[in-house]
The first five atom37 places (N, CA, C, CB, O) and aatype in JSON, in Angstrom:
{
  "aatype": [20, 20, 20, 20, 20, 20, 20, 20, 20, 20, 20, 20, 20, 20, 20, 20, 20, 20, 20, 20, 20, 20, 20, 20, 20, 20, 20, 20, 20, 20, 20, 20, 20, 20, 20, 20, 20, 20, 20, 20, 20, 20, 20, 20, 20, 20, 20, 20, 20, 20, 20, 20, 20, 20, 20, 20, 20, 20, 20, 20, 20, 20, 20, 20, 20, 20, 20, 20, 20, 20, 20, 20, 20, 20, 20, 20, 20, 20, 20, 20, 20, 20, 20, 20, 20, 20, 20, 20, 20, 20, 20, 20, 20, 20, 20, 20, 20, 20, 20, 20, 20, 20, 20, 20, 20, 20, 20, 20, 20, 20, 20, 20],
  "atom_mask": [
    [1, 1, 1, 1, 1],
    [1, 1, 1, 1, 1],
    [1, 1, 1, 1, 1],
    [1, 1, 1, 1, 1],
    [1, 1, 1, 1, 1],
    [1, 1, 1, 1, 1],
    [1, 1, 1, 1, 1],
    [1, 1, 1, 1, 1],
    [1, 1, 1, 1, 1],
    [1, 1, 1, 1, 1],
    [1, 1, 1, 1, 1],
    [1, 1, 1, 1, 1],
    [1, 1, 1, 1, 1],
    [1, 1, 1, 1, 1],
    [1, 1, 1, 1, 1],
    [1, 1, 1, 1, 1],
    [1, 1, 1, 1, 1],
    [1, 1, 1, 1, 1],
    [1, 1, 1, 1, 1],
    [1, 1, 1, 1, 1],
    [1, 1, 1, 1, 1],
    [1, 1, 1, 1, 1],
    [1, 1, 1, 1, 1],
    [1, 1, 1, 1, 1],
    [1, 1, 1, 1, 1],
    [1, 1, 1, 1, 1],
    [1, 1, 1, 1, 1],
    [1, 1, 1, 1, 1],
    [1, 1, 1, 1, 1],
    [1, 1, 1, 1, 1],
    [1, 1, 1, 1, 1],
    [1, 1, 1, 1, 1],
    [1, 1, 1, 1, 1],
    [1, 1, 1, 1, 1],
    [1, 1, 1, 1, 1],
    [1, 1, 1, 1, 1],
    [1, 1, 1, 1, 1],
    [1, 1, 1, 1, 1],
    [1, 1, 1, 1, 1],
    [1, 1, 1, 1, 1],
    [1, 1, 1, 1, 1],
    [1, 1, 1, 1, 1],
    [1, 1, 1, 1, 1],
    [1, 1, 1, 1, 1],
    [1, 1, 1, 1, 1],
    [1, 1, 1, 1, 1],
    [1, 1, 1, 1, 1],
    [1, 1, 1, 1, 1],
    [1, 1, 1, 1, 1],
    [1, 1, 1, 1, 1],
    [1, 1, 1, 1, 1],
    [1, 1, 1, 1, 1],
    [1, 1, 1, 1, 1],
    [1, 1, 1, 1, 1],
    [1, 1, 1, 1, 1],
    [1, 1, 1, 1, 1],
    [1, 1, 1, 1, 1],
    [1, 1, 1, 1, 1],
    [1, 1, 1, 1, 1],
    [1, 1, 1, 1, 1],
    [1, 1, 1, 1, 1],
    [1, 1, 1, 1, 1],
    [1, 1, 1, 1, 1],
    [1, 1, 1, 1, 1],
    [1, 1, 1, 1, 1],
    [1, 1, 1, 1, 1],
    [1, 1, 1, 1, 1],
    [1, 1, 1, 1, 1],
    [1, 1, 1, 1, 1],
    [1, 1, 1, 1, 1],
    [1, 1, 1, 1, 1],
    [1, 1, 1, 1, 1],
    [1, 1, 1, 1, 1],
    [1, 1, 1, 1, 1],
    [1, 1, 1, 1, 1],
    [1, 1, 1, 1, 1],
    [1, 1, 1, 1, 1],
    [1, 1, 1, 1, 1],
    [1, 1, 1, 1, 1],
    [1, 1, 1, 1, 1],
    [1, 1, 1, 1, 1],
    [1, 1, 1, 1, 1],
    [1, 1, 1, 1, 1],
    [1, 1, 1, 1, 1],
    [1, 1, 1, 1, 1],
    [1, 1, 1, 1, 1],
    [1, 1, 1, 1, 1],
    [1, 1, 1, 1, 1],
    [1, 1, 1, 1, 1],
    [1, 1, 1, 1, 1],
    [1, 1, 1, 1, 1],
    [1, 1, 1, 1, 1],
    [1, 1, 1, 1, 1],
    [1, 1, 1, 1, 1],
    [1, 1, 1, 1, 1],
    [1, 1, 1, 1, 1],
    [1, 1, 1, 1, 1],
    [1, 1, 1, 1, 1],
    [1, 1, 1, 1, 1],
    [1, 1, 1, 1, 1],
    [1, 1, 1, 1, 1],
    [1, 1, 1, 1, 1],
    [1, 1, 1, 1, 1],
    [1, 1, 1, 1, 1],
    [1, 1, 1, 1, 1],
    [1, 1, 1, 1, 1],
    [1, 1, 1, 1, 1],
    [1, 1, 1, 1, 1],
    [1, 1, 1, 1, 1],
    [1, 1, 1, 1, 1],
    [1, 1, 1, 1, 1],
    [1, 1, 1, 1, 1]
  ],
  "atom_positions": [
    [[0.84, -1.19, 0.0], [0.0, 0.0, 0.0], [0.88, 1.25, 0.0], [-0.95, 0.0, 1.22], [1.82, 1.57, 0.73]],
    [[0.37, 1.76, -0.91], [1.4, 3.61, -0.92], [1.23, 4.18, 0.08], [1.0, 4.94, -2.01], [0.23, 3.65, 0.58]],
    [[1.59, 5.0, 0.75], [1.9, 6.1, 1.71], [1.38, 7.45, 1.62], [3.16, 6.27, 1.72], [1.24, 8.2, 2.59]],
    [[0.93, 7.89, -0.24], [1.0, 8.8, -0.9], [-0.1, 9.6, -0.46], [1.1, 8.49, -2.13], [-1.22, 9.1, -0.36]],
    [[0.09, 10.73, -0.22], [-1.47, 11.63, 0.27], [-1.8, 12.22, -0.83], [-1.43, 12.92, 1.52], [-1.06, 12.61, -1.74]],
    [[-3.47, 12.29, -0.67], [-4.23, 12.65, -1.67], [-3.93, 14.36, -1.3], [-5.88, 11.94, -1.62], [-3.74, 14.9, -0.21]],
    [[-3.99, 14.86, -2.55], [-3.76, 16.13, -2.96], [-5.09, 17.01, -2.65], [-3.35, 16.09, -4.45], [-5.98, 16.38, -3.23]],
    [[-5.55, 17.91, -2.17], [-6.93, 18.26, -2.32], [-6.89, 19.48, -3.32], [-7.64, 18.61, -0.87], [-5.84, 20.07, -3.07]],
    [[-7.3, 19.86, -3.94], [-7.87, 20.84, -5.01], [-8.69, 22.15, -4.74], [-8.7, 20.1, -5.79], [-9.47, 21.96, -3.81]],
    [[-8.75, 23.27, -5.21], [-9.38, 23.84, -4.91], [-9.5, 25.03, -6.23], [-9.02, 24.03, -3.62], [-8.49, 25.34, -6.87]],
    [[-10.91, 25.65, -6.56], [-11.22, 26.65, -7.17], [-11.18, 27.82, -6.46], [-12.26, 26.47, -7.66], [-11.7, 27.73, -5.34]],
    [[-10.68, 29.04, -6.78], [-11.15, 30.29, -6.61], [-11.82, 31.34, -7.46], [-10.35, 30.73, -6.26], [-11.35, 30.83, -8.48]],
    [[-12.3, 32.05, -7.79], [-13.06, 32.61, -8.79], [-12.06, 34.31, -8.92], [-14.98, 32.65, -8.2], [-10.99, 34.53, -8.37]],
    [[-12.85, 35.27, -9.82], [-11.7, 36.06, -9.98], [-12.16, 36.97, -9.06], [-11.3, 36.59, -11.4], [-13.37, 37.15, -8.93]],
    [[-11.44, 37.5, -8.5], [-11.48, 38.64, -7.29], [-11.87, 38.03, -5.7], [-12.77, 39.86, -7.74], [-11.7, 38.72, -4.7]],
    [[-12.3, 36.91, -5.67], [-12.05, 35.87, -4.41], [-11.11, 36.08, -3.71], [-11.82, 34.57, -4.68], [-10.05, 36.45, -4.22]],
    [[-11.26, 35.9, -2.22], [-10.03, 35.65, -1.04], [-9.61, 34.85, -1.35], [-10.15, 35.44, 0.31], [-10.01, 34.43, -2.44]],
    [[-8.82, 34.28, -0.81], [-8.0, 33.02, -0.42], [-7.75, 32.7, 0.83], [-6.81, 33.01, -0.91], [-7.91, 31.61, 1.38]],
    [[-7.18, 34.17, 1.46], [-6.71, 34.7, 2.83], [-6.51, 35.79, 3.03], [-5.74, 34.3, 3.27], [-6.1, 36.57, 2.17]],
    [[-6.78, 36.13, 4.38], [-6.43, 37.58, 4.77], [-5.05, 38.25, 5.79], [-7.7, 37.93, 5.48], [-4.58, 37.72, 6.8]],
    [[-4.69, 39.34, 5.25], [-3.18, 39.28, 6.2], [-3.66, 39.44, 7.41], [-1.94, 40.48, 5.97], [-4.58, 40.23, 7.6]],
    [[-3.02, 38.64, 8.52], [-3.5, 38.62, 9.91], [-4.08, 37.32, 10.05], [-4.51, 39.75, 10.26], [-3.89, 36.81, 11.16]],
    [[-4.82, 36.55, 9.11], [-4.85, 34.74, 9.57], [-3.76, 34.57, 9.59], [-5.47, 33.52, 8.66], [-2.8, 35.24, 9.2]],
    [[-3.93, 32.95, 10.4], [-3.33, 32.22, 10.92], [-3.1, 31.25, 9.74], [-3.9, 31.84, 12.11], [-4.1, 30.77, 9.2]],
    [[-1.99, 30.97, 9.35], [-1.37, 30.32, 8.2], [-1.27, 28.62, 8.38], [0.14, 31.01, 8.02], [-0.39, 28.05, 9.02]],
    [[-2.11, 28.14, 7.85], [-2.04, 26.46, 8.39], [-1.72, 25.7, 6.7], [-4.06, 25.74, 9.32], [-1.58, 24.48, 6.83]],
    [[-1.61, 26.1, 5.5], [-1.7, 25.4, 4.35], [-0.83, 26.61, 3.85], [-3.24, 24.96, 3.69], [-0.68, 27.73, 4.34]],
    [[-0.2, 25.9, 2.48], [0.05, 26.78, 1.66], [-0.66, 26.55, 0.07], [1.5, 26.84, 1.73], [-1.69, 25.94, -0.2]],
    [[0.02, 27.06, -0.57], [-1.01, 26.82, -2.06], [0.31, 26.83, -3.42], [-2.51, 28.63, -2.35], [1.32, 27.53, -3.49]],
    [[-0.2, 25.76, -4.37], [0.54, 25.73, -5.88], [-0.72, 25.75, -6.91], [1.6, 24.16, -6.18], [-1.68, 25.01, -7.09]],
    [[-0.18, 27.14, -7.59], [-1.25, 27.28, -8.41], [-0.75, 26.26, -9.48], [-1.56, 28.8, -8.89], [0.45, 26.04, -9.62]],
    [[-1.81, 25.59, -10.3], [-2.32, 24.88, -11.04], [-2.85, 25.46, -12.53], [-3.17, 24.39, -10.27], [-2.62, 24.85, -13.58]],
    [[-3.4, 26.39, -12.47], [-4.12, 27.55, -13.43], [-4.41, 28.24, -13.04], [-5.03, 27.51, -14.09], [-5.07, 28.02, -12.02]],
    [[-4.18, 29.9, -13.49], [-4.48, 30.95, -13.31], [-3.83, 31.95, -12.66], [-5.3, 30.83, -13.0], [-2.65, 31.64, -12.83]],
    [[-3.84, 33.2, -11.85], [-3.31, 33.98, -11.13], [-4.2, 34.62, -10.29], [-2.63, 34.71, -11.78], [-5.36, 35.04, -10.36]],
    [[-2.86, 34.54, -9.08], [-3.41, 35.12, -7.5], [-2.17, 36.21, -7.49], [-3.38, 33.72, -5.84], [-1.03, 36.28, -7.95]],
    [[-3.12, 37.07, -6.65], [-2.33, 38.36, -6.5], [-2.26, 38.62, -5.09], [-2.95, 39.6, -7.25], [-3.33, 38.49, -4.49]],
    [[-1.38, 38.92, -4.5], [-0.44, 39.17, -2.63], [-1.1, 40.52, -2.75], [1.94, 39.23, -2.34], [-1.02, 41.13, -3.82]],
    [[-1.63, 40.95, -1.9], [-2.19, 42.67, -1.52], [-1.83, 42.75, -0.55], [-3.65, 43.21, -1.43], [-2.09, 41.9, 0.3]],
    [[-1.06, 43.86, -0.31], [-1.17, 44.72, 0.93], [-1.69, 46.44, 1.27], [0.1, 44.63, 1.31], [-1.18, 47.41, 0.7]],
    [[-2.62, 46.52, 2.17], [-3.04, 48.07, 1.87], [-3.08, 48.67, 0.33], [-1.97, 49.01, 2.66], [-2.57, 49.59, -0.32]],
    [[-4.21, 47.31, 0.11], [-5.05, 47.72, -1.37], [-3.75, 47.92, -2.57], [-6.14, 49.56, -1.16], [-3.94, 48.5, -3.64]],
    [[-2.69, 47.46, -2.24], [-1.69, 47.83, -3.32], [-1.24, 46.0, -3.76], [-0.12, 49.07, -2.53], [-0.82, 45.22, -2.9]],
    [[-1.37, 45.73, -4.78], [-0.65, 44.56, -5.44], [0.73, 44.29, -5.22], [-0.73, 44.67, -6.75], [1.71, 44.67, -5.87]],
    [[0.68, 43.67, -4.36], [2.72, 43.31, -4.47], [3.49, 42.32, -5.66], [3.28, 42.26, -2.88], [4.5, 42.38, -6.36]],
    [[2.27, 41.32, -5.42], [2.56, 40.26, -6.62], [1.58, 39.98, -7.48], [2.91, 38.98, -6.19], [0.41, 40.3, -7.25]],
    [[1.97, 39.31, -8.6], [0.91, 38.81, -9.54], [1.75, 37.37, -9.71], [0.6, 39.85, -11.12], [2.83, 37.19, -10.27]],
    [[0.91, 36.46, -9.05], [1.56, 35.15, -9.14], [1.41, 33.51, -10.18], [1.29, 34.9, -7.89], [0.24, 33.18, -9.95]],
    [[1.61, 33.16, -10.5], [1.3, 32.59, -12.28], [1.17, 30.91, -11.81], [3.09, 32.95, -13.79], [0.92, 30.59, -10.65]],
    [[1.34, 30.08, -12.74], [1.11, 28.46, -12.72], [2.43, 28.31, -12.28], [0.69, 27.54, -14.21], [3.42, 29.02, -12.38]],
    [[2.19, 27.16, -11.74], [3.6, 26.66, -11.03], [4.41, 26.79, -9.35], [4.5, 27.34, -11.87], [5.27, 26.07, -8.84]],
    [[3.63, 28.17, -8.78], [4.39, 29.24, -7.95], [3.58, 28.64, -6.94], [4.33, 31.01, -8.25], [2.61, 27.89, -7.03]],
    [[4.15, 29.12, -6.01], [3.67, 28.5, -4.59], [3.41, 29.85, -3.9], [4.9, 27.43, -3.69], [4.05, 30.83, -4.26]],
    [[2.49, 29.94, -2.9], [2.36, 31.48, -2.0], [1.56, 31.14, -0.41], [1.13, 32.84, -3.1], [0.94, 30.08, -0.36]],
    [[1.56, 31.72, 0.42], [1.27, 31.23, 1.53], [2.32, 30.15, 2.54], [0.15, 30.68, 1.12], [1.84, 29.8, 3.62]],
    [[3.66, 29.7, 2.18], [4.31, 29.42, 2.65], [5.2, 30.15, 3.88], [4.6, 29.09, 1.83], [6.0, 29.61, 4.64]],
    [[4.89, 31.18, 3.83], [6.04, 31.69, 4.95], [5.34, 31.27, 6.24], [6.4, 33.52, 4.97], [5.94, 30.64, 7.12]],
    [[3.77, 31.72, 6.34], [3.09, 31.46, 7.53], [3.31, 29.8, 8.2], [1.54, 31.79, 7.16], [3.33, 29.41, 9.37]],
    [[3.45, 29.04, 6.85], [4.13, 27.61, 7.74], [5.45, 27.06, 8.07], [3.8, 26.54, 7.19], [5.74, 26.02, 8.65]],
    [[6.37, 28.23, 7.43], [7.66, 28.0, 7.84], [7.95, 28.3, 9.37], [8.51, 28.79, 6.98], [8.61, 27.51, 10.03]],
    [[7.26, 29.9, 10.1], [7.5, 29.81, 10.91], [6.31, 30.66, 11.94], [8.74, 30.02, 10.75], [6.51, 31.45, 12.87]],
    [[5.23, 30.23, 11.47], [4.0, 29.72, 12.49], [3.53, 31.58, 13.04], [4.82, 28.31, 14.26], [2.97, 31.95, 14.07]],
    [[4.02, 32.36, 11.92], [3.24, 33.69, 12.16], [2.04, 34.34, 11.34], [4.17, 34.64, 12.11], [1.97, 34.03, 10.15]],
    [[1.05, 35.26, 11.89], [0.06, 35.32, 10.98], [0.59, 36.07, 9.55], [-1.12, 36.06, 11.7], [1.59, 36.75, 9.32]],
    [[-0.41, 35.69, 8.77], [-0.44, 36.3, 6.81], [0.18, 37.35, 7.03], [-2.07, 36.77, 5.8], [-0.03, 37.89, 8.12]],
    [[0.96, 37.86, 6.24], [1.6, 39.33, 6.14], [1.02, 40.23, 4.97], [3.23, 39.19, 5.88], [1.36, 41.34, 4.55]],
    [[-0.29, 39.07, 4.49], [-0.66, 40.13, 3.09], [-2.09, 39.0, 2.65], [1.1, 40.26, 1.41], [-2.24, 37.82, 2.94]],
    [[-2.87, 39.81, 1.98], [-4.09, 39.35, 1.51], [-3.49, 38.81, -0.03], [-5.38, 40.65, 1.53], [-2.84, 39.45, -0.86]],
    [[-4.16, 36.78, -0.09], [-4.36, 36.56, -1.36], [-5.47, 37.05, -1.77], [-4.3, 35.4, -1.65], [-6.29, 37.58, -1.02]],
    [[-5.65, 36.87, -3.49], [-6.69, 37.25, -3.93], [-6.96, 36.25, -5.88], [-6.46, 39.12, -3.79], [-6.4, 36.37, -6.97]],
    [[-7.63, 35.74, -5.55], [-7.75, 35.3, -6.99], [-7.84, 36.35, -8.26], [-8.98, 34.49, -7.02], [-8.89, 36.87, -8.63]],
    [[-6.69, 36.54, -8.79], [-6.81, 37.72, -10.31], [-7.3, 37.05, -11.43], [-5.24, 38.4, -10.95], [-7.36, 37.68, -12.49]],
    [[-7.62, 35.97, -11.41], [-7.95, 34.89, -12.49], [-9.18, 34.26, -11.88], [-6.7, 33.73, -12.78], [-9.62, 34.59, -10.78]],
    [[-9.75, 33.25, -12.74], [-10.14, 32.04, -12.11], [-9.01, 31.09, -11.64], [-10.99, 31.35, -13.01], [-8.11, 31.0, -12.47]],
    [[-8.86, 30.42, -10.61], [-7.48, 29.89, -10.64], [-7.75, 29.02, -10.04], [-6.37, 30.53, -10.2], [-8.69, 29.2, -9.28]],
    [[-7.11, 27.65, -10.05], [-7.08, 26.32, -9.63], [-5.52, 26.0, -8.64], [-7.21, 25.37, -11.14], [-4.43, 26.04, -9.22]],
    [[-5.59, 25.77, -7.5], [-4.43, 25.5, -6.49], [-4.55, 24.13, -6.04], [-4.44, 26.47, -5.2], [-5.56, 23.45, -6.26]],
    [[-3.56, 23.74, -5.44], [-3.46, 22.14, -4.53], [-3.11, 22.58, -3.58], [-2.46, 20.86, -4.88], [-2.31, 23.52, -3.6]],
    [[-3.57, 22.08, -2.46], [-3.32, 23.07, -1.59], [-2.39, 22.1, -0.41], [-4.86, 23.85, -1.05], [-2.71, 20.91, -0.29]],
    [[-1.41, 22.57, 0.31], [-0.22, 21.72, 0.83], [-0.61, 22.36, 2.42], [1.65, 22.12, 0.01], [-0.44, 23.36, 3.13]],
    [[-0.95, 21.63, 2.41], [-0.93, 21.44, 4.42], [-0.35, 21.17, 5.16], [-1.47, 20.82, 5.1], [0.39, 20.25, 4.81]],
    [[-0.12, 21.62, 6.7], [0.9, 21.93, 7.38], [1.7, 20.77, 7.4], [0.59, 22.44, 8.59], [2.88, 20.83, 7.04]],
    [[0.92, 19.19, 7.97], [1.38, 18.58, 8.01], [2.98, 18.07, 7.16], [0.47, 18.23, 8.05], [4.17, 18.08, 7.47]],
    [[2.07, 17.61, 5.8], [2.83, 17.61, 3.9], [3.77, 18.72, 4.32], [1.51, 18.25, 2.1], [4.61, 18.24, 5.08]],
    [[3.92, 19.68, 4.17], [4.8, 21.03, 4.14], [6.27, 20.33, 5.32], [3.58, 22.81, 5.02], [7.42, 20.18, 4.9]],
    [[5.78, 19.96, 7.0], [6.43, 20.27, 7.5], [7.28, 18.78, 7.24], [5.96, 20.9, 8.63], [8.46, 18.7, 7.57]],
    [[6.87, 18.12, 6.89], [7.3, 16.73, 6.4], [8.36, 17.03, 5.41], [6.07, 15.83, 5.74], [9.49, 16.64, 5.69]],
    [[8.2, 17.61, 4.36], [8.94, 17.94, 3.35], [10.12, 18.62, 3.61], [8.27, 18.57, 2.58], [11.18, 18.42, 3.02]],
    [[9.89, 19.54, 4.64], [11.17, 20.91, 5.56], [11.94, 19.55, 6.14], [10.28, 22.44, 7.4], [13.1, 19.49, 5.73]],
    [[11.57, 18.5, 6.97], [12.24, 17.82, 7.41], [13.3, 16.77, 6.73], [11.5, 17.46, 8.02], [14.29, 16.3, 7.3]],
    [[12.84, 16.48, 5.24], [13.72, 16.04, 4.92], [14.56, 16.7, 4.14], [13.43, 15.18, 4.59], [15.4, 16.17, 3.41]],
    [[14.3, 18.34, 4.34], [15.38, 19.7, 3.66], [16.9, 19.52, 4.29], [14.76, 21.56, 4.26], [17.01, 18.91, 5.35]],
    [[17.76, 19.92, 3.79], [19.42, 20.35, 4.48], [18.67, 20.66, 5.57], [20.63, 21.78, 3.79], [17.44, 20.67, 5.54]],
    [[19.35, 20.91, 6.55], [19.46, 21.43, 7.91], [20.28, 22.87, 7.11], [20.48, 20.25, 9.28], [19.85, 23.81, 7.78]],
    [[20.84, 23.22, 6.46], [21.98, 24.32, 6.51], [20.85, 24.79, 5.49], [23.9, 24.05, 6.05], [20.79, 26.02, 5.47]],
    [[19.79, 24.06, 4.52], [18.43, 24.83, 3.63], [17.62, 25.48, 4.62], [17.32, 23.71, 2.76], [17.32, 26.67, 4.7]],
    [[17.24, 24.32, 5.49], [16.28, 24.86, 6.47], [16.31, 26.25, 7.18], [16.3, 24.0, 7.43], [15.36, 27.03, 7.3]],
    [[17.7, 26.43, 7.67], [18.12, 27.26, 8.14], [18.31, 28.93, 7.56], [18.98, 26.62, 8.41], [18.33, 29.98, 8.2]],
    [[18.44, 28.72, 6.24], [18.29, 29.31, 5.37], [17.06, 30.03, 4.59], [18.77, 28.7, 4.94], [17.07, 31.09, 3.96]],
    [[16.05, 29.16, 4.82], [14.72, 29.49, 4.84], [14.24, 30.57, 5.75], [14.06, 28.4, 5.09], [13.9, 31.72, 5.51]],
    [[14.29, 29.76, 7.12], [14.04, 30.96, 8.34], [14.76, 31.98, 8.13], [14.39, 30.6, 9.81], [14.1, 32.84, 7.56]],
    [[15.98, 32.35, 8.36], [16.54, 33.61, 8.15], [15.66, 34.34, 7.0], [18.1, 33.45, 7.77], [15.02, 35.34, 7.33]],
    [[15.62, 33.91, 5.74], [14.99, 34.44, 4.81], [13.5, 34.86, 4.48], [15.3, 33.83, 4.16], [12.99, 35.58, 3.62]],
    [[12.91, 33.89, 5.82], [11.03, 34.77, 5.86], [11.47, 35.61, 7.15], [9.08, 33.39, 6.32], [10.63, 36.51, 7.19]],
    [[12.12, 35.73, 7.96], [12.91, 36.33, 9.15], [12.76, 37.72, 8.4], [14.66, 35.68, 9.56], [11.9, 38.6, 8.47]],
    [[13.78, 37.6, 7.73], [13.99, 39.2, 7.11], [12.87, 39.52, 6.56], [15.1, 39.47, 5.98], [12.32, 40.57, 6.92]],
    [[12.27, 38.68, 5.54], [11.0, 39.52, 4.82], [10.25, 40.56, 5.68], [9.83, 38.48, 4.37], [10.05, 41.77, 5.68]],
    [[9.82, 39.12, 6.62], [8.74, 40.18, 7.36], [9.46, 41.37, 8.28], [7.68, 39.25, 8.48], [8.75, 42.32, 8.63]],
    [[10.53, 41.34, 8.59], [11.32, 42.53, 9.24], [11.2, 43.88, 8.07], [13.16, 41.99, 9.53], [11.04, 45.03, 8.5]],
    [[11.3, 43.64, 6.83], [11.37, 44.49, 5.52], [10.04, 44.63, 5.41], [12.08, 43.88, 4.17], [9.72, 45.75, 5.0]],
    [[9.27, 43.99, 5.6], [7.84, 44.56, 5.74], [7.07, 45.38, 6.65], [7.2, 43.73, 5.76], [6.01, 45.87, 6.27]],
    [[7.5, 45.57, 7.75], [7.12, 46.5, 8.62], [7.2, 47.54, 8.84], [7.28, 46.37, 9.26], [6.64, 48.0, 9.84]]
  ]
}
């Protein structure tokens, strides 16, 4: 028997949440089709495409959203949960891992 976890799926429509900055970050997301856009104080930071992942920092290191998603498309995500996520960090370098934190560390320091 495989081990393999089922993927869950999800639609957003265009101008849809996803999340708001200030939740509590338990999943992250890989878009599939379409584009989501990062807002902060009504200003677009990103426009994010197929392939890209967003919502990850909140599970790297367990602080709330620093910015509102928003569906700019219709867009299709898989969505990676804490569990999957922290599973994956664990079998990262230790010297990656480490590297990670420092690096959502600073973001959100540059964001404030």
């Amino acid at each position: 028997m495989s081990n393999a976890k089922v993927l869950e799926r999800k639609v957003f429509y265009a101008g849809q949440k996803i999340f708001s900055e200030g939740d509590r970050g338990d999943r992250a997301y890989l878009i599939q089709e379409g584009t989501v856009e990062i807002v902060k104080n009504e200003a677009v930071l990103a426009r994010l495409n197929k392939g890209e992942i967003f919502g990850e920092m909140a599970l790297v290191d367990d602080q709330p959203r620093m910015a509102t998603a928003r569906a700019g498309s219709d867009v299709s995500v898989v969505i990676i949960g804490r569990e999957a996520f922290r599973e994956k960090l664990q079998k990262a370098d230790p010297f990656i891992r480490g590297l990670l934190s420092i690096f959502v560390r600073n973001i959100r320091k540059l964001s404030q």
